[in-house]
C-alpha positions in Angstrom: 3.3 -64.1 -3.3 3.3 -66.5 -6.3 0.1 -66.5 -8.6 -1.9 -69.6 -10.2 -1.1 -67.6 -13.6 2.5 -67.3 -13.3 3.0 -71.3 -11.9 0.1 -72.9 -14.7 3.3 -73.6 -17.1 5.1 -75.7 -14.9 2.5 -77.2 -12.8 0.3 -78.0 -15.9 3.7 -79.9 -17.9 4.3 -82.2 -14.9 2.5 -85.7 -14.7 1.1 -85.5 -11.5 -1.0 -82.5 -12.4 -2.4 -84.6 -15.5 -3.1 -87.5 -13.2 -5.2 -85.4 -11.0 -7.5 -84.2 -14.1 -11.2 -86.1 -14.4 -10.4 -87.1 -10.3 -13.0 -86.4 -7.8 -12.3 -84.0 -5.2 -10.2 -80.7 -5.2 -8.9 -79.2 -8.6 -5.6 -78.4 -8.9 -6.5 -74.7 -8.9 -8.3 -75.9 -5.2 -5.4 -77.3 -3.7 -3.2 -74.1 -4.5 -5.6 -71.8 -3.3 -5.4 -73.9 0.2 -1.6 -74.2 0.2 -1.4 -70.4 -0.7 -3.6 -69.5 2.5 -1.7 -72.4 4.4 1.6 -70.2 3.7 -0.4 -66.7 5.1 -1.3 -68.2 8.0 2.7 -69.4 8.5 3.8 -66.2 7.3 3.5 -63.9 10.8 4.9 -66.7 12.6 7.8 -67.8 10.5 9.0 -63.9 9.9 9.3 -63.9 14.1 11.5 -67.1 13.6 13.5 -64.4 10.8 14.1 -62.1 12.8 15.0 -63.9 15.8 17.9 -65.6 14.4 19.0 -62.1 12.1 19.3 -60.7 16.3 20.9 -63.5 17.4 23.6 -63.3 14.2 23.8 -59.7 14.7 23.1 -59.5 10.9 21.2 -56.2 10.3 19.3 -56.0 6.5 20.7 -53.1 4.7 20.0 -51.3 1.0 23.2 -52.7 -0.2 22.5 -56.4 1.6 22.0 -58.7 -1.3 19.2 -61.5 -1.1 22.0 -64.7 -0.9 23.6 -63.3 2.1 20.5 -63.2 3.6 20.0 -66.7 2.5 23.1 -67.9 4.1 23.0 -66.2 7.2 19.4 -67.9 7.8 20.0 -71.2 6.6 22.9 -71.5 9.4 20.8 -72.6 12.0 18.5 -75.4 12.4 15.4 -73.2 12.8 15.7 -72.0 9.3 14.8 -76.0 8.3 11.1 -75.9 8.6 11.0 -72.7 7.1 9.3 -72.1 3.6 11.1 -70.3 0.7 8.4 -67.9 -0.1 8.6 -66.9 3.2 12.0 -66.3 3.4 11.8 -64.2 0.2 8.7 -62.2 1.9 10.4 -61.5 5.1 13.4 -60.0 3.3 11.7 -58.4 0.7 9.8 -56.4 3.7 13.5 -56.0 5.6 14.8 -54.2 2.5 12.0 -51.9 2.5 12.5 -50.8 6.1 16.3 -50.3 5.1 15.6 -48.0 2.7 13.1 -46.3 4.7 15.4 -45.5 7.2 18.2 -44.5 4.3 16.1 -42.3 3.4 15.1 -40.6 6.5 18.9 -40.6 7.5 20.3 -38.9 3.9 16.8 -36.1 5.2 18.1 -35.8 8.4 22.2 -35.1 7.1 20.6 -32.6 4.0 19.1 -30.6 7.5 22.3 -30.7 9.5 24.5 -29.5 6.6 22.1 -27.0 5.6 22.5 -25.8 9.5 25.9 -25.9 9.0 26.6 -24.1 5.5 24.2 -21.0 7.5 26.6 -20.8 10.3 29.2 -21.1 8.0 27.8 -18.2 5.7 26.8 -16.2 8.9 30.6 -16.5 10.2 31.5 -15.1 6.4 29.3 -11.9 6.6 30.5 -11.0 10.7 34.0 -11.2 9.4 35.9 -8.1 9.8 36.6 -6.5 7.9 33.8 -7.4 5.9 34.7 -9.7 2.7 34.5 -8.0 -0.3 33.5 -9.4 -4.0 36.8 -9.8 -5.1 38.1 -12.0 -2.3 39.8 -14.8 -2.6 39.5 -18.1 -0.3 42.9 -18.9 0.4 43.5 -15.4 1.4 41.3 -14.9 3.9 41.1 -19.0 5.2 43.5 -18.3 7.9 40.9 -16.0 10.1 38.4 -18.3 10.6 40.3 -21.6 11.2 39.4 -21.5 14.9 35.7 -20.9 14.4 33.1 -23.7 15.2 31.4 -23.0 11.8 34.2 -24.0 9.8 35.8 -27.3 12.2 32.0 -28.4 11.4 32.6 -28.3 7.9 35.1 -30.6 7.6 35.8 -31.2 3.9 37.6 -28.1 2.3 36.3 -28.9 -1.2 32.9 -28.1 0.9 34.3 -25.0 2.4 35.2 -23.1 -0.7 31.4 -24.7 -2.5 29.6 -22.3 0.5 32.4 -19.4 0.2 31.6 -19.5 -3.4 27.9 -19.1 -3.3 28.3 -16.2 -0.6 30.7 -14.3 -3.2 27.7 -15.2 -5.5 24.9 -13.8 -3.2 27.2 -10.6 -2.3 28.0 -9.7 -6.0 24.0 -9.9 -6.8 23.0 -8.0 -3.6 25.9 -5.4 -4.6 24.1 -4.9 -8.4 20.7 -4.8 -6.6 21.8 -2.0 -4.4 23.7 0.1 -7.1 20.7 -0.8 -9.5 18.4 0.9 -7.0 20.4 4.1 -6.4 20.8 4.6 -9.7 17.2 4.5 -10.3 16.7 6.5 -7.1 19.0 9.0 -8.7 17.1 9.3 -11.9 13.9 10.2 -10.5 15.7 13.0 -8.5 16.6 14.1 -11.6 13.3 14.0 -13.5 11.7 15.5 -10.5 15.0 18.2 -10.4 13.9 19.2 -14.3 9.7 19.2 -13.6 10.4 22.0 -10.7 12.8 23.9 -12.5 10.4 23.8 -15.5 7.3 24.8 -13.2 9.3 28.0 -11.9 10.1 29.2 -15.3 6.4 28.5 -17.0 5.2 30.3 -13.4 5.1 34.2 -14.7 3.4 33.1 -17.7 1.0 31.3 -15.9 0.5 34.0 -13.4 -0.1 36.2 -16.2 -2.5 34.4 -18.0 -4.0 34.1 -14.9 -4.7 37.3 -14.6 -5.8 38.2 -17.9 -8.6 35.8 -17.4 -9.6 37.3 -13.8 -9.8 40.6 -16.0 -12.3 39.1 -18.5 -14.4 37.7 -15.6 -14.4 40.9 -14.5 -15.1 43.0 -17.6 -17.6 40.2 -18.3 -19.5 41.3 -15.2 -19.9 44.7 -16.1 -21.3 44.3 -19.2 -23.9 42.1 -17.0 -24.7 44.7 -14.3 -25.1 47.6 -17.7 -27.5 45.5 -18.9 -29.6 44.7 -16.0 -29.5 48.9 -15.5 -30.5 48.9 -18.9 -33.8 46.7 -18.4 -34.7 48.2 -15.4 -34.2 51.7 -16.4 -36.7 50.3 -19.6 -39.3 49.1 -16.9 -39.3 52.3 -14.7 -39.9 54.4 -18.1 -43.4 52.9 -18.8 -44.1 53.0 -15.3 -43.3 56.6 -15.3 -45.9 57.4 -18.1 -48.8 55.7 -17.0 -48.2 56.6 -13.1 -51.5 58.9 -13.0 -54.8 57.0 -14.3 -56.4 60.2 -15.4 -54.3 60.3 -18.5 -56.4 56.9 -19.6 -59.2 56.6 -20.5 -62.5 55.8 -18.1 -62.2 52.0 -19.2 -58.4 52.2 -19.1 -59.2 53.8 -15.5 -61.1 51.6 -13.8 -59.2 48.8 -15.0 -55.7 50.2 -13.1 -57.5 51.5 -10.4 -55.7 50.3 -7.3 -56.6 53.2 -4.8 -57.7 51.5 -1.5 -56.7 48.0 -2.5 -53.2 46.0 -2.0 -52.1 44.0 -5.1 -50.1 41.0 -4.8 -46.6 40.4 -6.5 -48.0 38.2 -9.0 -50.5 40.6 -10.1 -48.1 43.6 -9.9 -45.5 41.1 -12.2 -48.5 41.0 -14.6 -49.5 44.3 -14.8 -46.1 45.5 -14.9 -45.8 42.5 -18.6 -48.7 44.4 -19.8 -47.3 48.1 -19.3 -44.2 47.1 -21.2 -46.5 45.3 -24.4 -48.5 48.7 -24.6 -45.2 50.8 -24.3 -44.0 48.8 -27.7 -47.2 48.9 -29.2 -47.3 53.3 -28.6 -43.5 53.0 -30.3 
């Protein structure tokens, strides 16, 4: 749709647009405002007329249809006479879009059906038998699979050896992959070959370390157990020597006097503390 900016230049260096200046009424700027809503309103209508006489022409609007054949094809009937030019332009402007909507859509829906047909194509390659190897070569092994639906659907040959190609591709990489992971595989056999033969040799002189320590441990112990024997054996001594209370002293005597009476452990413990500070103080 044409703009007041873009038609100033020529409208404003005609006469009739500098008669129209200082007149009462509508600008010139008003009257192409109404002329421009004038052409809306006729648009819908006018593009019906379009299309009705593209049907009855059998003239279909495609990508490649160029905007003077469309001209021509309109213009050869009466109808086309009270027709505006902008409209014209519109309505074909908005045909060409469709057309290349649909160009699109079709070029969509062929990528899907040839990428359906490369996988049956590449699924026939793999259940060949016997199976292709890396090194094949197309012309070699063409002959088998002439009579296959997956390869009359692929009907150029230049296509044919494109999809044999990228299988040969895909087979040598799967082929590296799997020799890539048995060789790994076979190095961590290996490494796990040397760490058991390494823990059967190390094993005596781990066993005999081993049981050097258990003997410390248990050498360890004994010295423990002497020198409990030792301290008890020094607590029964005292105990021994002042076991009869008339070897003390009257106070000393009716101090340890536990005839008739029951002592607790605490005060046994404590008596038993004091014993042993007399017994060094005697030495």
């Amino acid at each position: 749709m044409s703009s007041w900016m873009e038609l100033y230049p020529t409208l404003s260096s005609d006469i009739r647009f500098s008669n129209m200046l200082g007149q009462p009424g509508s600008t010139a700027l008003d009257l192409f405002k109404f002329y421009v809503e004038d052409l809306k309103a006729r648009y819908h209508d006018e593009k019906k007329i379009i299309k009705d006489i593209l049907r009855d022409k059998a003239f279909l609007v495609e990508v490649n249809t160029s905007f003077e054949d469309f001209v021509t094809v309109i213009s050869s009937t009466k109808r086309a006479t009270t027709l505006d030019a902008g409209n014209i332009k519109l309505a074909f402007n908005s045909l060409l879009e469709k057309a290349e909507a649909r160009e699109r859509e079709r070029e969509k829906e062929e990528a899907r059906k040839m990428k359906r047909k490369e996988s049956l194509f590449k699924s026939m390659l793999k259940q060949a038998a016997p199976p292709i190897e890396v090194d094949a070569v197309w012309e070699d092994i063409r002959d088998k699979f002439i009579k296959e639906p997956a390869f009359e659907d692929i009907t150029l040959e230049s296509e044919r050896k494109r999809i044999f190609k990228d299988y040969i591709h895909a087979l040598e990489h799967e082929c590296q992959h799997h020799h890539f992971k048995n060789k790994k595989h076979s190095k961590k056999a290996k490494k796990h070959h040397r760490k058991r033969s390494r823990s059967r040799s190390d094993s005596p002189e781990t066993d005999g370390e081993r049981e050097k320590e258990k003997k410390e441990k248990e050498r360890d112990r004994d010295r423990e157990k002497e020198k409990d024997n030792e301290k008890d054996k020094a607590r029964q001594r005292p105990e021994a020597k002042h076991k009869s209370p008339k070897k003390r002293s009257g106070k000393d005597s009716g101090n340890w006097d536990t005839s008739g009476s029951e002592l607790s452990e605490g005060e046994l413990e404590k008596r038993r503390r004091t014993l042993l500070e007399q017994l060094d103080d005697d030495q």
